[in-house]
N, C-alpha and C positions, 0 to 999 in steps of 0.2 A: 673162761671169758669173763673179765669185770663186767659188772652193772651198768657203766658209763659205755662200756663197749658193746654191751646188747642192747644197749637203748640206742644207737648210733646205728647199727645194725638194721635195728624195727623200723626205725624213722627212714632209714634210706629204704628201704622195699615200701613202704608207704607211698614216698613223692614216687616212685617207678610206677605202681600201681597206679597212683591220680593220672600221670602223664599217660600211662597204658590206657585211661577209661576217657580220657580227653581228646584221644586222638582217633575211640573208637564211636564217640559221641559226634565227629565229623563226618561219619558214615554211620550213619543211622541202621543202615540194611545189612551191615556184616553180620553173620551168627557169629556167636563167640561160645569154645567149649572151654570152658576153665577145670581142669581135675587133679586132684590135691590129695595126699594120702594124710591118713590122722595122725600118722605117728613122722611127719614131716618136720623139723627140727630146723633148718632154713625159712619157710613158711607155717609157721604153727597155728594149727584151724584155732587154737584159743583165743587166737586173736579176733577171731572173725572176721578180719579185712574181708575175703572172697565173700561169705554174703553178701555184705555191707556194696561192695563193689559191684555184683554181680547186678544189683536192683537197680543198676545205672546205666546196665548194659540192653535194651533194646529186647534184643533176641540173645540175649548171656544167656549160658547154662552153666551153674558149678555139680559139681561129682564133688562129694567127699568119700575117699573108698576106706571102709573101716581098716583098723590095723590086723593086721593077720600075721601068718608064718609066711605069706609072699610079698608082703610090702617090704619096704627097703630104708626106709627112711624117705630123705629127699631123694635119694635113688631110685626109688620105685618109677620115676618119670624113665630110667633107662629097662626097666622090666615091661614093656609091651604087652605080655599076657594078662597080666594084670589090669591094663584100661581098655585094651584094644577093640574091645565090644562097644562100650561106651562111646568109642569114635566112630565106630561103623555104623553103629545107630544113629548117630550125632548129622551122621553123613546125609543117610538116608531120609533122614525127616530135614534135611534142609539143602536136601538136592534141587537142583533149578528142573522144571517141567518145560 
């Protein structure tokens, strides 16, 4: 991938991200779990967008799960084992009473 194609790339996940935090900033009261693996190559934590984002989100939570022998890449969102804790926790501390 050229330079001019990854930079086209970053920028479009950007404006999706602001539009993603603008429509959650209309709901003030959604929790938000955000989970990202390190070695994610579509979303790359170098960038830091997900913090940056996350501190805008209310009740955001981000997960960075280290890189391991189970992570995937950007794939790792289809490996469940791998976050599935994370959500159920995620769940439990922001279940309605």
């Amino acid at each position: 991938m050229s330079l001019p194609d990854l930079a086209a790339v970053l920028w479009r996940q950007r404006d999706l991200l602001e539009r993603l935090v603008y429509r959650l900033e209309c709901d003030q009261h959604a929790p938000v779990l955000w989970i990202n693996s390190a070695d994610d190559y579509i979303n790359p934590p170098e960038l830091g967008i997900a913090e940056r984002m996350v501190k805008e989100m209310p009740k955001g939570k981000f997960i960075l799960i280290p890189i391991s022998d189970a992570t995937r890449g950007h794939g790792t969102h289809t490996v469940a084992a791998i976050w599935k804790n994370y959500l159920a926790e995620f769940m439990q501390e922001t279940e309605s009473r």
